[in-house]
N, C-alpha and C positions, 0 to 999 in steps of 0.2 A: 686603077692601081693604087692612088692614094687611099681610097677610101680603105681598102684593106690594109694596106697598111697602119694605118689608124685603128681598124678593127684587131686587128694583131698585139697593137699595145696596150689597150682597153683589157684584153682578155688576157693576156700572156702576160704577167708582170715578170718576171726573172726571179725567181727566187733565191734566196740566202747564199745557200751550195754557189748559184751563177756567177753572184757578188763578190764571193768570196775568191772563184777562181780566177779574177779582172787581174790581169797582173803578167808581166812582160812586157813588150815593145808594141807603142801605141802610138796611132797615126789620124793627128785631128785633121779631121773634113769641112767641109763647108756646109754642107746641106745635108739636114735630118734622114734624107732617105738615103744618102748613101753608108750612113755609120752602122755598126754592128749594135754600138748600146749610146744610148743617149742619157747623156746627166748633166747633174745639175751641182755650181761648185755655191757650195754652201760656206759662211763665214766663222761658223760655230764647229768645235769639235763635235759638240756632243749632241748636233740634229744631223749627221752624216752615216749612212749606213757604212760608209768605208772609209779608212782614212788612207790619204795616198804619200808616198812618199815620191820624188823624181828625182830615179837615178841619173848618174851622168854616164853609167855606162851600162850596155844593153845586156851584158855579163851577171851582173847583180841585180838585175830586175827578179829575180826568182821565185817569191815569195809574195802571198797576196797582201795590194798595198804597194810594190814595187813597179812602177813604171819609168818607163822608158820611151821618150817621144821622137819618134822614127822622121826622116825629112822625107823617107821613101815611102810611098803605101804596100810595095809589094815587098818591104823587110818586115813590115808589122804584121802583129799575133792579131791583133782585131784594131777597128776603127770607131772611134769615139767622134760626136759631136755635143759639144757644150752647150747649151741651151739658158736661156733666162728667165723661163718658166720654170718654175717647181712641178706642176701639175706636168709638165709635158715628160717629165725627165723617165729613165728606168730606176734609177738608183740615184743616190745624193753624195758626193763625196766633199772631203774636206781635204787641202793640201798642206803637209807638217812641216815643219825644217828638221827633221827629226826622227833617222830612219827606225829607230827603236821604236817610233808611236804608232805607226804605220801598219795596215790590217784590219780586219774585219773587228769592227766596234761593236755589234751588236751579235 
């Protein structure tokens, strides 16, 4: 089962559209096989394929870039794990103070 799953993310990288549509109520995991997209928080804006804003309410997450961090897993839109590898990640995000900056950078 791991093995595939590793094969999975070798071959299937998430494309742009995917990246783009990250956005609602987000619920961090523990362990890489259970998340839906795996990334990596980056310290620069400008090597992040998304920048993220976090909302405080699950209302205004709407818009890609808008997150919202769920305490439940069965109120979240998808499951994220953070990773501290680059190489392992789907996608790189960066986190703003700054809901205007917030959105697909590239």
């Amino acid at each position: 089962m791991w093995l595939l799953i590793v094969t999975f993310h070798l071959f299937f990288t998430p494309s742009q559209a995917l990246i783009c549509q990250a956005y609602g109520s987000v619920y961090e995991v523990e362990k890489a096989y259970l998340a839906d997209l795996i990334v990596y928080k980056e310290l620069s804006e400008s090597a992040a394929d998304i920048v993220v804003y976090e909302q405080q309410n699950r209302l205004y997450a709407d818009k890609p870039g808008m997150w919202y961090f769920e305490e439940k897993k069965d109120f979240a839109r998808f499951k994220i794990y953070f990773t501290h590898k680059k190489s392992e990640a789907d996608f790189i995000i960066y986190f703003t103070e700054f809901e205007s900056f917030a959105g697909c950078s590239r």
